[in-house]
Each structure stands twice: as structure tokens, then as C-alpha cells.
C-alpha positions in Angstrom: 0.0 0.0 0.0 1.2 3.4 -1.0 1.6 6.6 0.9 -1.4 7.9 -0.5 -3.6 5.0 -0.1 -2.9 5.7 3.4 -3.3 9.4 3.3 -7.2 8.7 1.7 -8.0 6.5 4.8 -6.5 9.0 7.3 -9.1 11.5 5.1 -12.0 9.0 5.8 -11.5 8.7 9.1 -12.0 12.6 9.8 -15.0 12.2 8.5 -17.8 12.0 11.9 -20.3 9.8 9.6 -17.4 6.9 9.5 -17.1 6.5 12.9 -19.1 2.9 12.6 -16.6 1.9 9.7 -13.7 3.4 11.6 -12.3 -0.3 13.0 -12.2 -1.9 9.3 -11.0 1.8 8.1 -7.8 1.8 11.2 -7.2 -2.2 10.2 -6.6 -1.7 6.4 -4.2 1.4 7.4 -2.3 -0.9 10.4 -1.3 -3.4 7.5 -0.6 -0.1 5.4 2.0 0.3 7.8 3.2 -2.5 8.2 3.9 -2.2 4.3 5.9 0.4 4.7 7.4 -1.4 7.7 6.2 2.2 10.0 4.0 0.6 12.7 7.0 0.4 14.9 9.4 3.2 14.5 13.2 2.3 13.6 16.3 3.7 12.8 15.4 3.9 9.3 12.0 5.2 9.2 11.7 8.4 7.5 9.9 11.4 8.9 6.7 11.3 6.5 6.2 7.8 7.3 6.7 8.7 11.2 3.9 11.3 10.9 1.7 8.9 8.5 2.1 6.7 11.3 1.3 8.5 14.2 -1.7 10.2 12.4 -3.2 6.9 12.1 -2.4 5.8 15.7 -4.0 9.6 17.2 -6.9 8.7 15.2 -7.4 5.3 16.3 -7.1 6.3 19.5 -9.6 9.3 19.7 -11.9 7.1 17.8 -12.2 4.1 20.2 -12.7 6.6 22.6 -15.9 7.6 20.9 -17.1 4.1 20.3 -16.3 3.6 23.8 -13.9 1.1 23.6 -11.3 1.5 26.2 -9.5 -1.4 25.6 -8.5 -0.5 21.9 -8.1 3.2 23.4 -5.4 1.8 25.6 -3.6 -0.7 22.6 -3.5 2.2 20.6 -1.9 4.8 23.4 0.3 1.9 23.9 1.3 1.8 20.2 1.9 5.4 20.8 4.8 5.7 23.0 7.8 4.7 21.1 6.7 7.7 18.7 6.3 10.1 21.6 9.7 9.3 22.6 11.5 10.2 19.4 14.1 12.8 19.8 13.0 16.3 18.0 15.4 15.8 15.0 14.1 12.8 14.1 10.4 15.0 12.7 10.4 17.5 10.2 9.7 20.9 11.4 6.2 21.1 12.8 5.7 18.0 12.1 5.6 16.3 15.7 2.8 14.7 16.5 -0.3 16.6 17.1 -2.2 15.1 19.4 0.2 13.7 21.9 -1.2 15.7 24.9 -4.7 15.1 24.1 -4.0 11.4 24.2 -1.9 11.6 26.8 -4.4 13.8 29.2 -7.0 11.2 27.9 -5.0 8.2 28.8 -4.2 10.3 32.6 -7.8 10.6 32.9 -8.6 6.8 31.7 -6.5 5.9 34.9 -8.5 8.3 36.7 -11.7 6.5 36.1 -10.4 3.3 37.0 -8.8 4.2 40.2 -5.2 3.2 39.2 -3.4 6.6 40.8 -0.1 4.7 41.1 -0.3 4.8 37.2 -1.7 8.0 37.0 1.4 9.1 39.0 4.4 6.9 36.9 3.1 8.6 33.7 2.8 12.1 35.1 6.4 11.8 36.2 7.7 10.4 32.8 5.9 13.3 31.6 7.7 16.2 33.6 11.0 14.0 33.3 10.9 13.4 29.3 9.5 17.7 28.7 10.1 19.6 31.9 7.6 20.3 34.8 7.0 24.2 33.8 5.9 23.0 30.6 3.8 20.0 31.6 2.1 22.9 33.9 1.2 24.5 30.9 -0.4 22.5 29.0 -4.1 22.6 29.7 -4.8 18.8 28.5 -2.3 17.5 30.8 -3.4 19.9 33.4 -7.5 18.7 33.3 -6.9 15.4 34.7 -4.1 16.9 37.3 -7.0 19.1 39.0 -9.4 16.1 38.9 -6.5 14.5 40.5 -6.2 17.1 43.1 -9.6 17.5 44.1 -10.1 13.0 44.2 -7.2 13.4 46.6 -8.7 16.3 48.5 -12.4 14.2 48.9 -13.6 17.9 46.8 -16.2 16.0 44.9 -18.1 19.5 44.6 -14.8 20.7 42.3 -14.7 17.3 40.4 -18.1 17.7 39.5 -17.4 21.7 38.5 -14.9 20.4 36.3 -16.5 17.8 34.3 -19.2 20.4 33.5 -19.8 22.2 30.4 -16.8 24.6 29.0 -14.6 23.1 31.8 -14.2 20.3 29.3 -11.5 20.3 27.4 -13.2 18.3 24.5 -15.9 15.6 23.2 -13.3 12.4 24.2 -12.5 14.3 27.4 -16.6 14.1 28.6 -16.5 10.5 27.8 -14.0 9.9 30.6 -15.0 12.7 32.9 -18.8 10.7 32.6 -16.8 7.6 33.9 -15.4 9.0 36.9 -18.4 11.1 37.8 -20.2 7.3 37.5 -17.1 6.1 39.8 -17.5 8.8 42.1 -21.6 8.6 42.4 -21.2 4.6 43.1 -18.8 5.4 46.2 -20.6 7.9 47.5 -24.1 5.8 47.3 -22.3 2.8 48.9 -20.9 4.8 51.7 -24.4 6.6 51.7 -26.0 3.0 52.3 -23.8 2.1 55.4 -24.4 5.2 57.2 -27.7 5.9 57.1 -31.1 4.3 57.2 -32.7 6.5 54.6 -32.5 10.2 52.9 -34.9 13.1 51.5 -34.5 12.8 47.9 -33.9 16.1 47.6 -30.8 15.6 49.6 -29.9 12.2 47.6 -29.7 14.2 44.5 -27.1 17.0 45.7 -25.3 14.1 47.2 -25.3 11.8 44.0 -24.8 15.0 41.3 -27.7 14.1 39.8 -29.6 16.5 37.7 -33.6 15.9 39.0 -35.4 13.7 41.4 -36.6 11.9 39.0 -33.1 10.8 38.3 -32.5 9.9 41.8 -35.5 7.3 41.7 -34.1 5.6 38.6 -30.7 5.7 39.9 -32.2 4.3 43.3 -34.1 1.6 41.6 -31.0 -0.1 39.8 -29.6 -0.3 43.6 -32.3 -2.0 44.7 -33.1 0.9 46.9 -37.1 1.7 47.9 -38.4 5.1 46.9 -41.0 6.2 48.5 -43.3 9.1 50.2 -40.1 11.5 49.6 -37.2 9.6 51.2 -34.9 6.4 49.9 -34.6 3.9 52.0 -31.5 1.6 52.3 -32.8 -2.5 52.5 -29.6 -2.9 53.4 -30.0 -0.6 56.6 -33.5 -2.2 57.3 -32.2 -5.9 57.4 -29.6 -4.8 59.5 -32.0 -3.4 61.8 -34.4 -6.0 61.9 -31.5 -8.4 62.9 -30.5 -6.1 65.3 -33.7 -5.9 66.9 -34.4 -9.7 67.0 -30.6 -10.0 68.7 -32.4 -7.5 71.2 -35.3 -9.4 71.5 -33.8 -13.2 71.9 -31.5 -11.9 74.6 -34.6 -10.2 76.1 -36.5 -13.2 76.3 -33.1 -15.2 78.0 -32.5 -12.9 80.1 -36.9 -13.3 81.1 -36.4 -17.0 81.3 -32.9 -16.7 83.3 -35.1 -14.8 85.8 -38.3 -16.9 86.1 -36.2 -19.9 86.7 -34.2 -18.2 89.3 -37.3 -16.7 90.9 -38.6 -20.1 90.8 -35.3 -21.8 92.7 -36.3 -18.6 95.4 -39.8 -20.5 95.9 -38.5 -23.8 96.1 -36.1 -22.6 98.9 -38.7 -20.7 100.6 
């Protein structure tokens, strides 16, 4: 496959209505690249087929992150690194590649949503090792994910949920993720919610869970097997645990009756 066979799928794939084709589109430019023998930067790989290259990567990447495939997101970020790590002079001038901080913050915020900050953490130092702190600090895409970072660390779930909101957003792929960890977030926050109290207003369950109505808050509480009803949730959980508490109470009630009678009754027979 020539260059510009590859050139015309990179073209298809900017398109938004290809975004169902985009996994044959990506496969036929892989072996494309192959071809070429540029899906693995050497030694002897020129600069137009490193950026040929990396264009295709970038776009599988930000694609699979708007089919929602994490999984391939991560292959391709993978794929990505030994690019990345090319020294300046081996790209032509402006010709680096040009989404490496949006995949990056992506990747930083991928972590994020899974809970892995010891990974979060390596690749934030690689980062300020490989292109400087004061320049890491500048850059807003790498800088999103810091702040979520911050605030997680901080138990500010009132700034994470600022952040993923609106404008705050860096981009489309960004909002994917930030929807993730706002999930994350809400199904802590719920579980902890369940082991410390018997029941809420629901008008207090949805500040609590960021959720946007009440209505929201009755369909969220319904897939946890929660009970709605007359203006509060109600925890099962809680209940059970309260029942069982109260027949504990009640068994050792009725021992402690029985312990008495009979000892009452030993009284008689020594009377």
C-alpha cells in the first residue's frame, strides 16, 4: 500500500459519519503500515512515514474513545509511546505529532476512572522528566486530569463535579471519561451513603449523587435496589440490619426473662 492509499483513509477517518466503519478503516491502514514497515518506529523510518504513522495511531485512538472502547483506546496509546519518545530531530519541522497531549491527558484521565493513581502518577512523572515540569504545567490537556486528580485526593467531589461540566471540558473524548469518573465517584458515595444511614430526603440524595432531578434519583435508586417512596430512599440494606438487630435485642430479652423466672422459681422452692 502506498503513501497515498494511506493518506485517503487517514481522510475517511476525519470524517464524523465513519465513525461505525472506523475499525475496518484503522485495520486496512495498520497493515498499510506494516507495508511500509512504520508501525513500529526504527532507525530507518523516514519522517513522512513517522507522521503517517502517528496520524493513524492519534486517530485510532480518539476514535475508540468515541465508540467507547477502552480497551483498543489503551492498545493504541500503547502503540503510541515509542513515537512520543522520538528525539526532535528525528520530525520534520512542525511536524511532531499533534495530538500527543490530548491522548496523553486522555490516557491520565482513563487511569482516573479506574482508580489506578499509582499509574496516573508513573506517567505524570515520565511526563515532567521526558518535557520539563514548567511545561507539563502549561499545558491545559495534561493539566485537566491533574485538577481532577487534586480534588479526588482532596475528597472535593463538589470541584470534580465543577470540572467535568460544560466549558470546563477540554473536548468531546474528554466528557467520555469525565462521565466515567463522575459514575465512579456517584457509586462510592451511594455505597458509603447505604452504610451510614437508614434513609434520605430525595432532595438531599440528589445533591449528594450530582444528579440533575429527582426523577433521576429514583431511577438511579431503583437499579440499587433501593425503595423510593413518600419523599425519602430507604436503604434494604440498613433495614435488614436493623431488623436483625432488633431480634438480637429481642432473643437476649427473652433469655434474660427465662434466666429470671427460673431463678425466681429456685427462690420459691427454697422458701
Amino acid at each position: 500500500m502506498a503513501e497515498h492509499e494511506l493518506y485517503h483513509i487517514i481522510h475517511q477517518l476525519e470524517k464524523p459519519h465513519n465513525l461505525q466503519q472506523a475499525p475496518q478503516l484503522l485495520s486496512k491502514a495498520k497493515l498499510g503500515l506494516l507495508h511500509i514497515q512504520a508501525l513500529v518506529p526504527s532507525s530507518d523510518t523516514t519522517p513522512q512515514h513517522l507522521h503517517i504513522a502517528t496520524s493513524v495511531l492519534e486517530h485510532g485512538a480518539l476514535l475508540s474513545i468515541r465508540l467507547k472502547d477502552t480497551e483498543a483506546f489503551t492498545r493504541y496509546y500503547q502503540q503510541l509511546q515509542p513515537f512520543y519518545s522520538l528525539p526532535h530531530d528525528r520530525w520534520q519541522r512542525d511536524k511532531r505529532p499533534s495530538n500527543q497531549s490530548k491522548v496523553t491527558g486522555l490516557y491520565l484521565l482513563l487511569l482516573l476512572s479506574v482508580g489506578d493513581y499509582a499509574g496516573f502518577h508513573t506517567v505524570l512523572e515520565g511526563l515532567e522528566m521526558s518535557s520539563g515540569k514548567k511545561q507539563i504545567e502549561k499545558d491545559e490537556l495534561i493539566q485537566y486530569p491533574v485538577r481532577l486528580e487534586q480534588a479526588l485526593m482532596e475528597g472535593s467531589y463538589d470541584k470534580v463535579w465543577g470540572e467535568t461540566k460544560g466549558e470546563r471540558v477540554p473536548s468531546a473524548e474528554f466528557a467520555v471519561f469525565s462521565e466515567v469518573l463522575i459514575n465512579t465517584i456517584r457509586s462510592e458515595i451511594a455505597s458509603c451513603s447505604e452504610r451510614a444511614y437508614p434513609s434520605l430526603p430525595i432532595s438531599n440524595a440528589k445533591n449528594l449523587l450530582f444528579l440533575d432531578s429527582e426523577g433521576a434519583v429514583i431511577q438511579f435508586a431503583q437499579a440499587r435496589g433501593w425503595v423510593a417512596k413518600e419523599g425519602r430512599i430507604y436503604f434494604p440494606q440498613q433495614e435488614a440490619e436493623a431488623l436483625a438487630a432488633e431480634k438480637d435485642v429481642m432473643s437476649s430479652s427473652n433469655t434474660v426473662i427465662e434466666n429470671t423466672l427460673g431463678y425466681a422459681r429456685k427462690l420459691e422452692t427454697i422458701v
